[in-house]
Structure formats: structure tokens, C-alpha cells
C-alpha positions as CSV (number, residue, x, y, z in Angstrom):
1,X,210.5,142.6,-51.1
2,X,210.3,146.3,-49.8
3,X,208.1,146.7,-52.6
4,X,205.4,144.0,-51.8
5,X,205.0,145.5,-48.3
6,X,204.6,149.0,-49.5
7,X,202.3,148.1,-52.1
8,X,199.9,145.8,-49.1
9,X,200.0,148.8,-46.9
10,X,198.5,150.7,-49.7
11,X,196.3,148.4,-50.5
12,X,195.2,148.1,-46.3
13,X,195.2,152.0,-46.2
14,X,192.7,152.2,-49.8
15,X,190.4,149.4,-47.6
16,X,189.8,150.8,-44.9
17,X,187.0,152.2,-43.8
18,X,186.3,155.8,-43.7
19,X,185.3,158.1,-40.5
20,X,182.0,158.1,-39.9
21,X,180.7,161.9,-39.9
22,X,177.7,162.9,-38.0
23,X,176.0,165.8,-37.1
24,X,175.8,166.9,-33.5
25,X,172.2,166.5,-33.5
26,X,170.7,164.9,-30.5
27,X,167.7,162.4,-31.6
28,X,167.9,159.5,-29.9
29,X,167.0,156.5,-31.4
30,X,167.5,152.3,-30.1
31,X,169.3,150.6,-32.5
32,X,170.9,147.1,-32.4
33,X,174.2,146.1,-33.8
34,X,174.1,142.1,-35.1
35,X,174.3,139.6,-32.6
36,X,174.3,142.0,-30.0
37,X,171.9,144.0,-27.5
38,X,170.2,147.2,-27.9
39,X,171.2,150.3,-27.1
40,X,170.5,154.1,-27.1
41,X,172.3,156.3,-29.7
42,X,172.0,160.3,-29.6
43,X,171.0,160.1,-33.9
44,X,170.4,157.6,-36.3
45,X,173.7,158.5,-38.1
46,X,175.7,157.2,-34.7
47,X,173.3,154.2,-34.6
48,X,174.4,153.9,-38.5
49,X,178.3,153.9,-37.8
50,X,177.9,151.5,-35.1
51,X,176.1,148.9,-37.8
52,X,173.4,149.0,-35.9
53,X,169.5,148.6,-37.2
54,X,167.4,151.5,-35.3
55,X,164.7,149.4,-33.8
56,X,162.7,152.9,-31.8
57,X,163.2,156.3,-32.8
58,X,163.6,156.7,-29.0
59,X,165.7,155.9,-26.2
60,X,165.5,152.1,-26.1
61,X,165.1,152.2,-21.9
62,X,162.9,149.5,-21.4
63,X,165.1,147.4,-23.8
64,X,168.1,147.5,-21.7
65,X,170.3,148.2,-19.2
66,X,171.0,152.0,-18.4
67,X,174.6,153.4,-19.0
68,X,174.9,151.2,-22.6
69,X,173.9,154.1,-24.7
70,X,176.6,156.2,-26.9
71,X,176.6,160.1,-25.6
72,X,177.5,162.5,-28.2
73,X,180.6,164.6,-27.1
């Protein structure tokens, strides 16, 4: 039994995703995640990570709501 579970928290460790890297470049870009709204990222990498499609290689401001953006720290 100890086995099984040591074996499935390999397997979930293997799986998961890794970090997504990007350089501290600010570009911003609007992107969209699926399903949801728009929103500003400071680089298309960000707006990558998030699983968002860049819609504007700008900030998206007439798309939506200020503050929803992701700042680069």
C-alpha cells in the first residue's frame, strides 16, 4: 500500500506543470484567457502563462475594467 501512494505522488509530481519563466521585460500586450475577460499583461510570455490568447500588443484599456491587469514584480 505505501508503495501505491509513493508511486501516485511521483506520478502527480512528473505531471505537473512547470514554472513559467519570463523575462522582466515590460511590453504590454491584452490577452484573454478562455471563457474569461481581457486583461493587460506586462509581456506576451505572462499573457502565455496565464493561457491567455494576446488579442493587442497593447494595454487592452478600452477592453476592460482598470486594475485587472498582471504587474510584473
Amino acid at each position: 500500500m505505501k508503495v501505491a501512494i509513493v508511486l501516485a505522488l511521483l506520478c502527480a509530481v512528473a505531471l505537473a506543470e512547470e514554472p513559467c519563466l519570463c523575462p522582466k521585460i515590460i511590453s504590454p500586450v491584452c490577452g484573454q484567457p478562455l471563457g474569461e475577460a481581457v486583461a493587460w499583461y506586462d509581456n506576451a510570455c505572462l499573457a502565455t502563462c496565464a493561457k491567455a490568447v494576446v488579442v493587442e500588443d497593447s494595454h487592452c484599456g478600452h477592453l476592460e475594467k482598470p486594475g485587472h491587469g498582471i504587474p510584473l514584480f
